[in-house]
N, CA, C and O of each residue as an XYZ file, in Angstrom:
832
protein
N      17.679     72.403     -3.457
C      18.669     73.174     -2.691
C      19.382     74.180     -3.603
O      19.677     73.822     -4.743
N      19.704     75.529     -3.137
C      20.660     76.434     -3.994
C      21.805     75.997     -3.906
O      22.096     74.921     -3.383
N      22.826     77.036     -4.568
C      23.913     76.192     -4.856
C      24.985     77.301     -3.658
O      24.773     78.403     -4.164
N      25.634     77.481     -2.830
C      26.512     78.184     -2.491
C      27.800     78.639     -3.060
O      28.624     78.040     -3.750
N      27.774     79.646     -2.675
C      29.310     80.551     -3.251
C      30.047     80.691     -1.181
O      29.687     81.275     -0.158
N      31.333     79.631     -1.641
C      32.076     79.543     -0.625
C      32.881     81.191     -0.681
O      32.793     81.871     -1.703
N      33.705     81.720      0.645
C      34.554     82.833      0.898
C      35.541     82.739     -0.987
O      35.709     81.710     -1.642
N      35.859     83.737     -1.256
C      36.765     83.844     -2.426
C      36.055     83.142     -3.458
O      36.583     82.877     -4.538
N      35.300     82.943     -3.268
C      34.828     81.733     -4.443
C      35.588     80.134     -4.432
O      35.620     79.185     -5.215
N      36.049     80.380     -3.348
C      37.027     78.814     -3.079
C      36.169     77.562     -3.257
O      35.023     77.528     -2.809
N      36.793     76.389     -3.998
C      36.307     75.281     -4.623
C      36.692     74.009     -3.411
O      36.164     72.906     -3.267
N      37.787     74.641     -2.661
C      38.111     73.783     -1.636
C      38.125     74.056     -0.300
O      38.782     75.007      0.122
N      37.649     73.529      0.241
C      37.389     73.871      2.020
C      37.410     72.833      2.868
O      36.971     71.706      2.640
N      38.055     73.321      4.102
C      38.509     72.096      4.595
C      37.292     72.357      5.528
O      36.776     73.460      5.710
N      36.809     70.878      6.238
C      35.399     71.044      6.632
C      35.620     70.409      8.029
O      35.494     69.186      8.089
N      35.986     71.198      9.346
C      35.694     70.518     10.808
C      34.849     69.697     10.720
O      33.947     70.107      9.991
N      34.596     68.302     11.262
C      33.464     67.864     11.132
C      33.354     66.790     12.800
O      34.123     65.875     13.097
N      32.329     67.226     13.516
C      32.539     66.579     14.622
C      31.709     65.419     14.649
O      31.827     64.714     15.652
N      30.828     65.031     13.699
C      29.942     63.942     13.634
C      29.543     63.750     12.367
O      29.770     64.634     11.542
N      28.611     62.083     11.842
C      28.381     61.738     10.287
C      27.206     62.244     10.674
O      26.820     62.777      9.633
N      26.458     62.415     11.405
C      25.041     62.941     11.605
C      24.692     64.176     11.032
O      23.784     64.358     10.220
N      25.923     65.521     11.777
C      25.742     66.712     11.199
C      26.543     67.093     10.035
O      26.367     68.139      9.410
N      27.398     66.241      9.774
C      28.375     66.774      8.226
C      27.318     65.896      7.364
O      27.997     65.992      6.342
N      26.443     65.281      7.029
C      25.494     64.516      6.018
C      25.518     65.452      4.787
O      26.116     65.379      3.714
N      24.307     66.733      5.528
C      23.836     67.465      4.737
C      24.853     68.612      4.395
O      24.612     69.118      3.298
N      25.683     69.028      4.905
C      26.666     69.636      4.576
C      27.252     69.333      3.025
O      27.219     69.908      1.937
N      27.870     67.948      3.639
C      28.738     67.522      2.563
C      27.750     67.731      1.128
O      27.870     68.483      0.160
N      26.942     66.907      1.417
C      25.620     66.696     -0.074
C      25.783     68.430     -0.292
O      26.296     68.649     -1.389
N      25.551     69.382      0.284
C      25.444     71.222     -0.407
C      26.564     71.018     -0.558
O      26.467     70.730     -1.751
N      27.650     70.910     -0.344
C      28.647     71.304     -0.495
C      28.346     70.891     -1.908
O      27.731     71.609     -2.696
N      28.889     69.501     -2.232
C      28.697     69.037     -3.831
C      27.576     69.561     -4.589
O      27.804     70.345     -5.510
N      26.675     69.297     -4.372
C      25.792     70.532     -5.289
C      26.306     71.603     -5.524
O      26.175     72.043     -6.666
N      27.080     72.400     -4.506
C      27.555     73.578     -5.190
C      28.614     73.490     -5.904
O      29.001     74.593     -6.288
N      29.484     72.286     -6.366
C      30.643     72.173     -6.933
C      32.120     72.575     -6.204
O      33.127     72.992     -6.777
N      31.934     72.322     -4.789
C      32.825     72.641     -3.770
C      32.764     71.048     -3.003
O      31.838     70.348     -2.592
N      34.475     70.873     -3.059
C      34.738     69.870     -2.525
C      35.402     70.260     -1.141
O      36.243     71.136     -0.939
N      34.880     69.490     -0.342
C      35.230     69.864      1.248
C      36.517     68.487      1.449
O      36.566     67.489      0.730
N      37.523     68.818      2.688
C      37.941     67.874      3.065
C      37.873     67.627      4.574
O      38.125     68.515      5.389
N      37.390     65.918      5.034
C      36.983     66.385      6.487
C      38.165     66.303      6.957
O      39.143     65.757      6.446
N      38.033     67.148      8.479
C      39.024     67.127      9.421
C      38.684     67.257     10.678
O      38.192     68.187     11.318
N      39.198     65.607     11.089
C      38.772     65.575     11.946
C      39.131     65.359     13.590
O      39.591     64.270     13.936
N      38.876     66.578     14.731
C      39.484     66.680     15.607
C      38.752     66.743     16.788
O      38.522     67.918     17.075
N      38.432     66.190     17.344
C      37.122     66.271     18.815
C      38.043     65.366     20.242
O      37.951     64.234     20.718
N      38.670     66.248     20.454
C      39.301     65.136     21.553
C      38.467     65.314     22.922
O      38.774     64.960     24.061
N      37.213     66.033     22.410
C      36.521     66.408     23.790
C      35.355     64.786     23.775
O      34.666     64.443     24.736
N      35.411     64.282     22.859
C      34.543     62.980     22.928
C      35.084     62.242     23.865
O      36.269     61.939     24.006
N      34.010     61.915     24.617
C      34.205     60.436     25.932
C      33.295     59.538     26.268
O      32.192     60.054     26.448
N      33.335     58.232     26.445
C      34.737     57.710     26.427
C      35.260     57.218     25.494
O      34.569     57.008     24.497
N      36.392     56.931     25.495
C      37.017     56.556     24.269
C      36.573     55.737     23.190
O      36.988     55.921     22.046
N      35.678     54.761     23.512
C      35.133     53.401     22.330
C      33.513     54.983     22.048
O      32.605     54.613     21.303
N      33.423     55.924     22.432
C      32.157     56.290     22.138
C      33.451     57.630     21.130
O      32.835     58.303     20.304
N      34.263     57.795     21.171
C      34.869     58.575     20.403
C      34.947     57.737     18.731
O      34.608     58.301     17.691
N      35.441     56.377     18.808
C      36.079     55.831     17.681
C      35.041     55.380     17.207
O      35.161     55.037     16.030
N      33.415     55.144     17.933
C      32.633     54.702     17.168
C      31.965     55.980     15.734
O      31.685     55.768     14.554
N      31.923     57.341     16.632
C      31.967     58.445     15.876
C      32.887     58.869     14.957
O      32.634     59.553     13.966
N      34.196     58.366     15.370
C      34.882     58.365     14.060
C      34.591     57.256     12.816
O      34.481     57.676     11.665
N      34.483     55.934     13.093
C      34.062     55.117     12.341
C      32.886     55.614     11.693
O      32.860     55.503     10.467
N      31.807     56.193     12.329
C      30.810     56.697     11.281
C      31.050     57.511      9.684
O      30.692     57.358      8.516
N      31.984     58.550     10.592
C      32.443     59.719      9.397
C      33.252     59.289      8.737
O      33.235     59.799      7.617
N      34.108     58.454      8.899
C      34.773     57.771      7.943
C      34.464     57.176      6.750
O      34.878     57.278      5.595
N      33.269     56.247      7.565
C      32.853     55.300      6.310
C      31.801     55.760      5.465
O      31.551     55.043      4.497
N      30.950     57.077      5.660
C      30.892     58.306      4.749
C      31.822     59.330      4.284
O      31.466     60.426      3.852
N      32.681     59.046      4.360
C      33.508     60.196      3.805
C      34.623     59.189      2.689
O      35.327     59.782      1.871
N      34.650     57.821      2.787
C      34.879     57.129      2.099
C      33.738     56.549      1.116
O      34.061     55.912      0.114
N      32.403     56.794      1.442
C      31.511     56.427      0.582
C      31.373     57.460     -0.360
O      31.285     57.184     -1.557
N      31.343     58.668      0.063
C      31.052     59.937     -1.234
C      32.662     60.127     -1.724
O      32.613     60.852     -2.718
N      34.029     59.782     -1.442
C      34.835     59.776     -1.933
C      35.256     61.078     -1.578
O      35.492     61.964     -2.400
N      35.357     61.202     -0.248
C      36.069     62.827      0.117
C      37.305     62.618      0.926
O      36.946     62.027      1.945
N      38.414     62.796      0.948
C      39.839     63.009      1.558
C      39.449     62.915      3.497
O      38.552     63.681      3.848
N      39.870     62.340      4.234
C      39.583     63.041      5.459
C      41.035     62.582      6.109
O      41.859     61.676      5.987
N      40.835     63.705      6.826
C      42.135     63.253      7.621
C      41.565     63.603      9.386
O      40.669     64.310      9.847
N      42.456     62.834      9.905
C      42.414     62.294     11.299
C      43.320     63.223     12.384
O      44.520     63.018     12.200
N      43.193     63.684     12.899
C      43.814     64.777     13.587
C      44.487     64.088     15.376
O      44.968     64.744     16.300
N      44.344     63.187     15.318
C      44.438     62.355     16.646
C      43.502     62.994     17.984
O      42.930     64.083     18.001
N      43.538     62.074     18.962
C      42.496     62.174     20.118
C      42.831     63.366     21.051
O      42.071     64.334     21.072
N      44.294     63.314     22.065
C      44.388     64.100     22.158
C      43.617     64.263     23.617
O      43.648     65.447     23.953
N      43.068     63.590     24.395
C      42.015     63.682     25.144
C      42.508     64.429     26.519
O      41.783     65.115     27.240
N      44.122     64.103     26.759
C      44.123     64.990     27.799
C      44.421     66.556     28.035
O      44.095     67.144     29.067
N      45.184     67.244     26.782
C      45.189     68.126     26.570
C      43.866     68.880     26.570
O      43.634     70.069     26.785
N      43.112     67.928     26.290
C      41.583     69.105     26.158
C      40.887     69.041     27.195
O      40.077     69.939     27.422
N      41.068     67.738     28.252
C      40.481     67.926     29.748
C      41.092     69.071     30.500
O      40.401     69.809     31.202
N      42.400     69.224     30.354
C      43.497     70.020     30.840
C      42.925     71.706     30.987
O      42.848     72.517     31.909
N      42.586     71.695     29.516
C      42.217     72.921     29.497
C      40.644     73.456     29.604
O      40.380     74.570     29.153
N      39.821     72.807     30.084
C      38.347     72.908     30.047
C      37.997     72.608     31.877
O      36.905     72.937     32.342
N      38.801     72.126     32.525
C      38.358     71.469     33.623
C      38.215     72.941     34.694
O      38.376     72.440     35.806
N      38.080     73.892     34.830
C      38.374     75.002     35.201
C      36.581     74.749     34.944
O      35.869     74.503     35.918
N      36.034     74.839     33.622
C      34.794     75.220     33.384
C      33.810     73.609     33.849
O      32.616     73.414     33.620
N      34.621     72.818     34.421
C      33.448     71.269     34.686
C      31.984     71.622     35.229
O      31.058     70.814     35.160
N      31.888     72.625     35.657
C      30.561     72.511     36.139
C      29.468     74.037     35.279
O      28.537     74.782     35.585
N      30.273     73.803     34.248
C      29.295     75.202     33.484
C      28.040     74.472     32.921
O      28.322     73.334     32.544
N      26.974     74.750     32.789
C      26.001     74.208     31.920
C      26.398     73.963     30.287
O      27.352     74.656     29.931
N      25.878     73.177     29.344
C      25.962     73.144     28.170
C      25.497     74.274     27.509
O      24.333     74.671     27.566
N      26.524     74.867     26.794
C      25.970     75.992     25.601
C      27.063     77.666     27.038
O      27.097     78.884     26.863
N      27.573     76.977     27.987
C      28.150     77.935     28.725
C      29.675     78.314     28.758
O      29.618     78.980     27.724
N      30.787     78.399     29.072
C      31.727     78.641     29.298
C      32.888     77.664     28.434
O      33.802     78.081     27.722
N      32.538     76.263     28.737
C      33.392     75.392     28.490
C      33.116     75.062     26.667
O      33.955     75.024     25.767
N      31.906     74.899     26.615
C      31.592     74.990     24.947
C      32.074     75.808     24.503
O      32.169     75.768     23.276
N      32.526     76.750     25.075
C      33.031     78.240     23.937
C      34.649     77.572     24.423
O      35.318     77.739     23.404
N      35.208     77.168     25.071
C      36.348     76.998     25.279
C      36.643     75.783     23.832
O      37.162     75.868     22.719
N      35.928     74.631     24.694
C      35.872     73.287     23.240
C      36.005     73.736     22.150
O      37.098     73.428     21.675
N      35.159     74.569     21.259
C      35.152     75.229     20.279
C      36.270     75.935     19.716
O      36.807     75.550     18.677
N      36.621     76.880     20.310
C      38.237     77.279     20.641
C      39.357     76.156     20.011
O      39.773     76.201     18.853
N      39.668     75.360     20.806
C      40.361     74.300     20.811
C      40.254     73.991     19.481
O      41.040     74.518     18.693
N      38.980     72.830     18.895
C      38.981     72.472     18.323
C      39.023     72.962     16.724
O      39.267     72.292     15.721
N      38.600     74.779     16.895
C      38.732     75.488     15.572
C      40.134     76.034     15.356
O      40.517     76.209     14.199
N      40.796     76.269     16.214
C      42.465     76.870     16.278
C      42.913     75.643     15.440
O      43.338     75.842     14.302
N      42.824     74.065     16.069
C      43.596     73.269     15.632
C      43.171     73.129     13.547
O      43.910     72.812     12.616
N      42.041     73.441     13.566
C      41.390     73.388     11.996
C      42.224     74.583     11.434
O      42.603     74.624     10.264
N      42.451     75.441     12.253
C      42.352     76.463     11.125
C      44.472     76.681     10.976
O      45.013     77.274     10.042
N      45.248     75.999     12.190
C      46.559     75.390     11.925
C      46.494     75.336     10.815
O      46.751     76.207      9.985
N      45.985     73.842     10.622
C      46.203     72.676      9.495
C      45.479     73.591      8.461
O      46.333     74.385      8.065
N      44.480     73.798      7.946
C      44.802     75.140      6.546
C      45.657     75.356      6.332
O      46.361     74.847      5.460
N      45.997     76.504      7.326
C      47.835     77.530      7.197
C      48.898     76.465      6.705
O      49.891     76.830      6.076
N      48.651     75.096      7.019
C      50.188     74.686      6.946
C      50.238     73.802      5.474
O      51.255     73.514      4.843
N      48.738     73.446      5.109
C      48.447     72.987      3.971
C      47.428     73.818      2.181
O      46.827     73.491      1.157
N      47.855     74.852      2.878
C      47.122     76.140      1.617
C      45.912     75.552      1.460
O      45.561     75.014      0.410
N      45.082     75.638      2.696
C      43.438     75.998      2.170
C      43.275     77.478      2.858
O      43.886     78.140      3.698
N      42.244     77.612      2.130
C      41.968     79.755      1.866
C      40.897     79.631      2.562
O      40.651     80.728      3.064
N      39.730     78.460      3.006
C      38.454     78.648      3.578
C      38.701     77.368      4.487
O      39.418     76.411      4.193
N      37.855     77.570      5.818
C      37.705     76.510      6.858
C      36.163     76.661      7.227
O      35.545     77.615      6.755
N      35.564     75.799      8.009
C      34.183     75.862      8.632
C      34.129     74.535      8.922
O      34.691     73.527      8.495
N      33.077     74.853      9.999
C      32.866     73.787     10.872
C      31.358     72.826     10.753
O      30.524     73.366     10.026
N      30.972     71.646     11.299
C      29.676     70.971     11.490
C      28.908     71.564     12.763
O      27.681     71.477     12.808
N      29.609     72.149     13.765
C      29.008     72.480     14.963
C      28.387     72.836     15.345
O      27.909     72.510     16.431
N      27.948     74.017     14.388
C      26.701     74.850     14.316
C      25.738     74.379     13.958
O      24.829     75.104     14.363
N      25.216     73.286     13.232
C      24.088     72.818     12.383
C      23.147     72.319     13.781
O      21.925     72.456     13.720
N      23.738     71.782     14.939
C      23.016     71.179     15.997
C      22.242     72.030     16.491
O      22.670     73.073     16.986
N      20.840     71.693     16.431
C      19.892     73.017     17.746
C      20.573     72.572     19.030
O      20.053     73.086     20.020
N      21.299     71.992     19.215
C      22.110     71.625     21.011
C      23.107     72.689     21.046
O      23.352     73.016     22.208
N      23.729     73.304     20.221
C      24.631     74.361     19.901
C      24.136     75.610     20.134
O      22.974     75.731     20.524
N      24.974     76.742     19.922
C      24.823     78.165     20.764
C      25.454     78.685     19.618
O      26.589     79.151     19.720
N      24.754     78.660     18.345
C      25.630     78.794     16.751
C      26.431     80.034     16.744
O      27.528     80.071     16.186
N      25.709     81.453     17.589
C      27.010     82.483     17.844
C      28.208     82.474     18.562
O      29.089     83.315     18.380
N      28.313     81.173     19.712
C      29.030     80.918     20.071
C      30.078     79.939     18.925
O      31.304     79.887     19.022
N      29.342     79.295     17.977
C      30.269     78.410     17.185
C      31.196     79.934     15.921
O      32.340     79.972     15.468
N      30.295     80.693     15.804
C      30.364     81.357     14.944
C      31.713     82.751     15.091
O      32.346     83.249     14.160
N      31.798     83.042     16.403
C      32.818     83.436     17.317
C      34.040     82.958     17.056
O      34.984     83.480     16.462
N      33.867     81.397     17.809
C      34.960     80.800     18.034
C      36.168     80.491     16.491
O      37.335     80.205     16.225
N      34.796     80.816     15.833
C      35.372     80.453     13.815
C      36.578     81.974     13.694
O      37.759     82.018     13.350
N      35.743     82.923     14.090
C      35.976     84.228     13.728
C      37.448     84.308     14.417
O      38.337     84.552     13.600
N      37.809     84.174     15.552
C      38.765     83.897     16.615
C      39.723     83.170     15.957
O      40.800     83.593     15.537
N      39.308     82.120     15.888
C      40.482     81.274     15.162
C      40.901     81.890     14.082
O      42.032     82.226     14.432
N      40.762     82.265     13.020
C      40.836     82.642     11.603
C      42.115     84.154     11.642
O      42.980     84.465     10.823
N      41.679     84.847     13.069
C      42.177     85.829     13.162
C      43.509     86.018     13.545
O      43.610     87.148     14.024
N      44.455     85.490     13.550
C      45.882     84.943     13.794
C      46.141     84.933     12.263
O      47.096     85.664     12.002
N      45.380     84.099     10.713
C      45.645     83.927     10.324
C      44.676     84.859      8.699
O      43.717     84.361      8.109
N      45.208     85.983      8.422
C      44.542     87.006      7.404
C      44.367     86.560      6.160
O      43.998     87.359      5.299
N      44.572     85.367      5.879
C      44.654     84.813      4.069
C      43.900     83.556      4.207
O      43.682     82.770      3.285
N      43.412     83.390      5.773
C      42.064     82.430      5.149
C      41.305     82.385      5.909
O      41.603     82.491      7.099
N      40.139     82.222      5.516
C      38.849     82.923      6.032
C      38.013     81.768      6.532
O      38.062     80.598      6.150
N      37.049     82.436      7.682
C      36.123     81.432      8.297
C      34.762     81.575      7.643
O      34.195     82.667      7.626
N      34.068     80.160      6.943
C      33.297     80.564      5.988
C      31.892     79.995      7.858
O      31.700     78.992      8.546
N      31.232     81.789      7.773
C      30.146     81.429      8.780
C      28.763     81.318      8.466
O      27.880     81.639      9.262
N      28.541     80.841      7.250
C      27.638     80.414      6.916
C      26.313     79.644      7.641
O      26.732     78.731      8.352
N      25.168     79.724      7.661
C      24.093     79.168      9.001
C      23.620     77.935      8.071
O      22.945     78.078      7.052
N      24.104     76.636      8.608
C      24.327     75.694      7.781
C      22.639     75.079      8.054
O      22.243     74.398      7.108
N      21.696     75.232      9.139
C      20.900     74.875      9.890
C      19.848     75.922      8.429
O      19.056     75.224      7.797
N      19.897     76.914      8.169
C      18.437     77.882      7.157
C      18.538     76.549      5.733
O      19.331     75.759      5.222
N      17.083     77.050      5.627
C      17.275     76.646      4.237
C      16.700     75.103      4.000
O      16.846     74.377      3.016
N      15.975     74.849      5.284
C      15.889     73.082      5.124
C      17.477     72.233      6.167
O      17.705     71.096      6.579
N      18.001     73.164      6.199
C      19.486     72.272      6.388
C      19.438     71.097      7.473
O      19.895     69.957      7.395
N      18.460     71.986      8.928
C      18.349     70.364     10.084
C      17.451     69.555      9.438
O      17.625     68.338      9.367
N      16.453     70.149      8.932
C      15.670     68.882      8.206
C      16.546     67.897      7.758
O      16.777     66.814      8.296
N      17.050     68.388      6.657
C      17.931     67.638      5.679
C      18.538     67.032      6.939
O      17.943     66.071      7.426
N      19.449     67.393      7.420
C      20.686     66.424      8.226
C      19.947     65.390      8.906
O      20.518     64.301      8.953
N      18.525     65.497      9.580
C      17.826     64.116     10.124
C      17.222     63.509      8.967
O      16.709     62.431      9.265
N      17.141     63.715      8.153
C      16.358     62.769      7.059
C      17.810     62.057      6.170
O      17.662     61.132      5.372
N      18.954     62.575      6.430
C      19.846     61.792      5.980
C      20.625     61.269      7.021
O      21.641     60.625      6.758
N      20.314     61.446      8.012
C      20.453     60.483      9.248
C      19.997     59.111      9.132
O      20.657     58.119      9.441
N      18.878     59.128      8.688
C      17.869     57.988      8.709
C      18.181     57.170      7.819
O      18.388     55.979      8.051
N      18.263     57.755      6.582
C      18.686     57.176      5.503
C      19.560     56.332      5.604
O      19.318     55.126      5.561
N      20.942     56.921      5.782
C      22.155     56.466      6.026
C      22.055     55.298      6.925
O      22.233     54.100      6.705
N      21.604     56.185      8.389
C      21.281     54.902      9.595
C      22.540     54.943     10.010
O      23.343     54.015     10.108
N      22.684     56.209     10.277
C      24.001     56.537     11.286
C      23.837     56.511     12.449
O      22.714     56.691     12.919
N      24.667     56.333     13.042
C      24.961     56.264     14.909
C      24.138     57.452     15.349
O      24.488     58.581     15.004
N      22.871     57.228     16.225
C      22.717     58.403     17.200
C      23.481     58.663     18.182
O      23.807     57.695     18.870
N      23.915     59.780     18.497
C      24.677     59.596     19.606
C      23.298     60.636     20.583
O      22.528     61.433     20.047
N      23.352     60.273     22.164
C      22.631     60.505     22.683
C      22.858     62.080     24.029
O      22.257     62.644     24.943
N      23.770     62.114     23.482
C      24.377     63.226     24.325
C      25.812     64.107     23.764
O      26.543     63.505     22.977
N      26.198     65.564     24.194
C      26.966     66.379     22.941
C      28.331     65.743     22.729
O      28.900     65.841     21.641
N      29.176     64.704     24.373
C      30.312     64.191     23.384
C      31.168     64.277     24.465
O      31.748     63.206     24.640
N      31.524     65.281     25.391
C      32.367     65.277     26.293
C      31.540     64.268     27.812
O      30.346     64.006     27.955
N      32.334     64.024     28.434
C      32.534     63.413     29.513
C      31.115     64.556     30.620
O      30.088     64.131     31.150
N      31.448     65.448     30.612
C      30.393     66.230     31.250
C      28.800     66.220     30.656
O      27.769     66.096     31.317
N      28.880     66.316     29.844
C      27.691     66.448     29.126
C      27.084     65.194     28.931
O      25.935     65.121     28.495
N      27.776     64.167     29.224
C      27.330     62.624     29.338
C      26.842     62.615     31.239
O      25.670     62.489     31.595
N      27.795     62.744     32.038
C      27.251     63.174     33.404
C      26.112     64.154     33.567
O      25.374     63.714     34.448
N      25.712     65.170     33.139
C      24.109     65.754     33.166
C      23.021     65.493     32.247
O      21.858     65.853     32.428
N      23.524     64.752     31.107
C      22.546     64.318     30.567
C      22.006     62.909     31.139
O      20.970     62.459     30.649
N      22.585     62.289     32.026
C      22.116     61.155     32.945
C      21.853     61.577     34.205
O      21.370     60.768     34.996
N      22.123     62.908     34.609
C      21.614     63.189     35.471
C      19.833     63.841     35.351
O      18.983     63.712     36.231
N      19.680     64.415     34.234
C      18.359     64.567     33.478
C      17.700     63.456     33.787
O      16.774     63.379     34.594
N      18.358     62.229     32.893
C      17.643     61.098     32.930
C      17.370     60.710     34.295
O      16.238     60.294     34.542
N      18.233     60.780     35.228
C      17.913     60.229     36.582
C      16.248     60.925     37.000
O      15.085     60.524     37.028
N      16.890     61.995     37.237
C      15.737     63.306     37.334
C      14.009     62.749     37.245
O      13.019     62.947     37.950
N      14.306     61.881     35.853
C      13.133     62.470     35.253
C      12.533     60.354     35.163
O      11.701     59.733     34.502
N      13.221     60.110     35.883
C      12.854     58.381     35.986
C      13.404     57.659     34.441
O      12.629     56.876     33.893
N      14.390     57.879     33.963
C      14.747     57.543     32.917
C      15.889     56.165     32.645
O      16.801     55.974     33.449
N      15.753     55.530     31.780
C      17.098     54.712     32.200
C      18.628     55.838     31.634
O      18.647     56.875     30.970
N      19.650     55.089     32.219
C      20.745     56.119     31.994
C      21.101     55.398     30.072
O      20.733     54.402     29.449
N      21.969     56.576     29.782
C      22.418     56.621     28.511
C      23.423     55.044     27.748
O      24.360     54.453     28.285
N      23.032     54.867     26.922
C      23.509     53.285     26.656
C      24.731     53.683     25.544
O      24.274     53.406     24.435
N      26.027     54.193     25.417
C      27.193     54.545     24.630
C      27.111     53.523     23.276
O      26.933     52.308     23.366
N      27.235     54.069     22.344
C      27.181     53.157     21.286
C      26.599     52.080     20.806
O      27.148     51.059     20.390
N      24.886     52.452     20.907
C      23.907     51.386     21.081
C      22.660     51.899     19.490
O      22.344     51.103     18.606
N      22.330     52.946     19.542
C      21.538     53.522     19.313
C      21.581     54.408     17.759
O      22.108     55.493     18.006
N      21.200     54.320     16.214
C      21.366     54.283     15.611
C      19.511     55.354     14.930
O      18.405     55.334     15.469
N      19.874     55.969     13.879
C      18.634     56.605     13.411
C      17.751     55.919     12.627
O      16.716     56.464     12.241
């Protein structure tokens, strides 16, 4: 793997991270490049709740295994139904994902401003389930309120990167999760399954 040069040359970056699945390979470049990330972590769009804390328990107990800072941003769950329910019936990768995104990068890029980090970026993009210009937007958006620290939009996915993140999936033997996380996207992805003669989705069962 090369080594990256973060925005400013910054050594510290605080790192959105919505899952241990897609921050894996992240984190590992990150350290190769001699850039320490700190996670932060905020997804109040995860449902239901025991399928939220099992995803937090993942990233945790990697982010305590490589010895990286994370902090916990709380759930939060109705504020973010509040504001997305307008879009309940958009397809995935449509309206409401760019909203989620929103949400969840404003609140990242707060906590910078209020704690002097100069660079932010997210895990969100690394997923082929993602709409990475849409993640890449929502970075740009957020950041822009705030002129002294920058959204590092880096395409975390070139380079080997999904490889990498499923082969250290495996490794690890982290939680699969089987669908993107919100409450909707759990309702059409069982509706797929219905569709297609499938059994429905089993929450916190299923591991790489």
């Amino acid at each position: 793997m090369k080594k990256l040069i973060a925005p400013q040359n910054e050594k510290r970056v605080l790192l959105h991270c919505c899952c241990a699945p897609c921050a894996g390979a992240i984190i590992e470049l990150m350290h190769l490049s001699d850039i320490k990330p700190t996670v932060f972590f905020y997804n109040p769009n995860i449902q239901p709740k025991g399928e939220y804390l099992r995803r937090k328990e993942e990233i945790v107990n990697y982010a305590q295994k490589k010895n990286i800072d994370f902090l916990d941003a709380d759930y939060d769950a109705f504020r973010w139904l509040k504001s997305v329910e307008e879009f309940s019936q958009e397809p995935e990768r449509g309206k409401r994902c760019e909203r989620c995104f929103d949400i969840r990068l404003e609140k990242t890029v707060s906590y910078a401003d209020q704690n002097n980090f100069k660079v932010f970026t997210t895990t969100l993009g690394v997923s082929r389930w993602k709409d990475l210009d849409q993640v890449i937007s929502s970075g740009m958006r957020a950041s822009m309120k705030y002129p002294n620290i920058f959204y590092w939009d880096y395409n975390w996915r070139k380079d080997g990167g999904s490889q990498r993140m499923y082969e250290l999936a495996k490794q690890e033997k982290f939680y699969k999760q089987e669908y993107c996380g919100c409450a909707f996207s759990l309702r059409d992805a069982n509706r797929f399954r219905q569709s297609q003669s499938q059994p429905l989705i089993e929450v916190g069962k299923n591991t790489y």
